[in-house]
C-alpha positions in Angstrom: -41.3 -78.0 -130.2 -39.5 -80.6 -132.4 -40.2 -83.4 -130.4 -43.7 -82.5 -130.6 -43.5 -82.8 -134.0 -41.7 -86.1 -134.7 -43.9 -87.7 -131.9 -46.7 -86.5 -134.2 -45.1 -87.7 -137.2 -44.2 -91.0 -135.5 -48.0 -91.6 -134.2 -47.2 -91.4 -130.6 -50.2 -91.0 -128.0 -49.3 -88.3 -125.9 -48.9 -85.3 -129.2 -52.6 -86.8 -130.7 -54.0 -86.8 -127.6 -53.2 -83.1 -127.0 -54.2 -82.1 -130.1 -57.7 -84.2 -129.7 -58.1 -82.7 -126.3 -57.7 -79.3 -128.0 -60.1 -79.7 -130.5 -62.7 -80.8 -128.1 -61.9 -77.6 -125.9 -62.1 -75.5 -129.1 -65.7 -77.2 -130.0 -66.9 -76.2 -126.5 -65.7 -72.9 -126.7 -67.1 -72.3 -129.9 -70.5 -74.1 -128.6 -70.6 -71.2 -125.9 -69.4 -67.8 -127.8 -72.4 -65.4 -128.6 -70.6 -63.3 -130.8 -70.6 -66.0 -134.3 -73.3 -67.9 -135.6 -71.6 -69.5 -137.9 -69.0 -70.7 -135.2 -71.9 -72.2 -133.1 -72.7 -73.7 -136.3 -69.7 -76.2 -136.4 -68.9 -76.3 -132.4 -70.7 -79.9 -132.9 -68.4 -81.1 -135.6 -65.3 -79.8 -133.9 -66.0 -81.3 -130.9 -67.5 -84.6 -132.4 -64.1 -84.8 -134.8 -61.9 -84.1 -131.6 -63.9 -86.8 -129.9 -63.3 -89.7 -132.2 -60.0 -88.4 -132.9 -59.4 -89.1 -128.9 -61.3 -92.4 -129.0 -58.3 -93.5 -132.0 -55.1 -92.0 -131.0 -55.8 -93.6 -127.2 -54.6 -97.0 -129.1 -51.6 -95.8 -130.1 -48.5 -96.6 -129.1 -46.7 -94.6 -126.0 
């Protein structure tokens, strides 16, 4: 876990890109829940915010 951490503290690509790749799961999963409007509501954002954040952190260094 504290690798993780430093290698997200040190801008490395592989710790961004999981957490980008999580955010675009969450939007998706919030996108397809019936239980919560208001999550539906901000499934785009999360998943357009996890998307950009992928597009960025893929330029980072390993």
């Amino acid at each position: 876990m504290t690798s993780f951490v430093k290698d997200l503290m040190r801008l490395r690509r592989g710790a961004w890109e999981m957490v980008a790749t999580i955010l675009i799961a969450l939007g998706v999963f919030m996108l397809m829940q019936p239980f919560a409007l208001w999550l539906y509501t901000y499934s785009f954002i999360v998943t357009l915010v996890g998307t950009v954040m992928f597009i960025i952190v893929s330029h980072f260094p390993e």
